[in-house]
N, C-alpha and C positions, 0 to 999 in steps of 0.2 A: 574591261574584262571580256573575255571571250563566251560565248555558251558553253562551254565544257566544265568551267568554273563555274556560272552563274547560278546552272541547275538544280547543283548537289547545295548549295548554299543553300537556295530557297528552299528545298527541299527540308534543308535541316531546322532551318529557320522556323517554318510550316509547324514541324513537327513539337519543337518546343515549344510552340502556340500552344497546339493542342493539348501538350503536357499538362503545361499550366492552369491550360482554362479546366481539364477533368479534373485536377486537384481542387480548384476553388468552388466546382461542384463539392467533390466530396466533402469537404470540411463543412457543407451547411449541413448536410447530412446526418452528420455525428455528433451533436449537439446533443442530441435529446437521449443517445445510449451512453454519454459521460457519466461518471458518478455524481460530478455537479447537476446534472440536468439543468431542466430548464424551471423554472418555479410553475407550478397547477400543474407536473406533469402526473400521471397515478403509475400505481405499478401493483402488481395483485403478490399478496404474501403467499407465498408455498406452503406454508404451516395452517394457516386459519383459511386460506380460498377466498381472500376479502380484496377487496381493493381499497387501497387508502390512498389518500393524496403525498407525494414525497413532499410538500413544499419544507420540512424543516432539515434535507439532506443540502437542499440546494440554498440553504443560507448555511452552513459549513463552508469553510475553506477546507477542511480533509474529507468530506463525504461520508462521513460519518454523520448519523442524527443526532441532533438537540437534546440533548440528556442524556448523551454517552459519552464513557472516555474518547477522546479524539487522538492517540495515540496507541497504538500496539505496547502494552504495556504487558510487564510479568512481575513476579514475587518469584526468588530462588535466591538458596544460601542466605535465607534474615534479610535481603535488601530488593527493594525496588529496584527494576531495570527497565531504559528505555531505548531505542533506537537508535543507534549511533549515523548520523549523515552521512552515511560511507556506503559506498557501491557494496555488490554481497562478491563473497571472498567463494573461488570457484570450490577450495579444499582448505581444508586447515593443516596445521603444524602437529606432528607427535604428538607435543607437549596439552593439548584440548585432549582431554577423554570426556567422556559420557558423563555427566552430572546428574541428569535427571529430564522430566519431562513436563510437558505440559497436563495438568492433570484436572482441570476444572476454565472454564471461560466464564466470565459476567462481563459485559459492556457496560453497564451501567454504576459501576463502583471501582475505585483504582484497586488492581489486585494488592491483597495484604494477608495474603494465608501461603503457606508452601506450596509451588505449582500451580498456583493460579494465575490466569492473564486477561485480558482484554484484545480481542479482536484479535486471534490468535485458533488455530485447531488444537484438539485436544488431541496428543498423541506424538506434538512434535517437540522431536528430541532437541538438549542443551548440552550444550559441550564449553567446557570449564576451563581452568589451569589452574595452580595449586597457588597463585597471586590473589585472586578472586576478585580480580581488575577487568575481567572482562568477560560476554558468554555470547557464545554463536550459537545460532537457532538454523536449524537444518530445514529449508526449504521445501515445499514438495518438487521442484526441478532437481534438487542436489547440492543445491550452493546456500551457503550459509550467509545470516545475516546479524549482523557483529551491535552487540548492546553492552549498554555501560549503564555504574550502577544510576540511580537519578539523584543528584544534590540537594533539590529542593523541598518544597514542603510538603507531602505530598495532599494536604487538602486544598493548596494553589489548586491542582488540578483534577479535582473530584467535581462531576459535573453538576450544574444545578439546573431545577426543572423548570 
């Protein structure tokens, strides 16, 4: 190889190094702002000005705490609804009109009243179809996110303390 080639190669080479190495900086970094955290880490509540230890967020697998529903749950139309594992849909079809809303939150108990949810804002909109096989929740970015009604029992997943 000549010099005219050899330069730009190291050059690019060099650069890639460095790429990499400031990533694997980064990632140690962000450990402790994950919703898993790290266990002993604290975190001060906004509502009481307290500081409390998280350690029962960081033994969830959804980051949610110890004695809450651990799913985004809601009550609409008579049925439990939960999360479908589907990316969120940028706009929906006609056929979705406005159902209803979210009108009450508890974390702490699987919703079972009209309009109530779990780990949800109060205020956001559902959108339906005249099937009632399915309901999308309107995001606060704009895109929706697509729920199905839940099959199971629902005191499987009522938490316990």
């Amino acid at each position: 190889m000549n010099r005219k080639t050899v330069c730009p190669v190291l050059t690019i080479i060099l650069g890639c190094v460095l790429f990499l190495s400031a990533c694997a900086l980064g990632d140690r970094d962000t450990t402790e702002s994950s919703p898993l955290g790290k266990e002993g880490t604290t975190e001060t509540s906004e509502v009481q000005g307290t500081t409390e230890a998280s350690d029962d967020k960081a033994k969830t697998p959804t980051g949610y705490p110890k004695g809450e529903v651990q799913r985004a749950y809601l009550y609409l139309r008579g049925k439990l609804w939960e999360p479908a594992d589907e990316l969120p849909e940028p706009r929906l079809d006609a056929a979705y009109v406005l159902v209803g809303q979210i009108e009450s939150v508890e974390n702490k108990h699987v919703p079972s009243k009209e309009g109530a949810a779990a780990h949800l804002q109060i205020g956001q909109k559902l959108f339906g179809n005249e099937k009632n096989d399915v309901l999308f929740l309107e995001m606060a970015d704009g895109s929706y996110r697509k729920y199905v009604p839940y099959l199971g029992d629902p005191a499987d997943i009522e938490p316990s303390d």
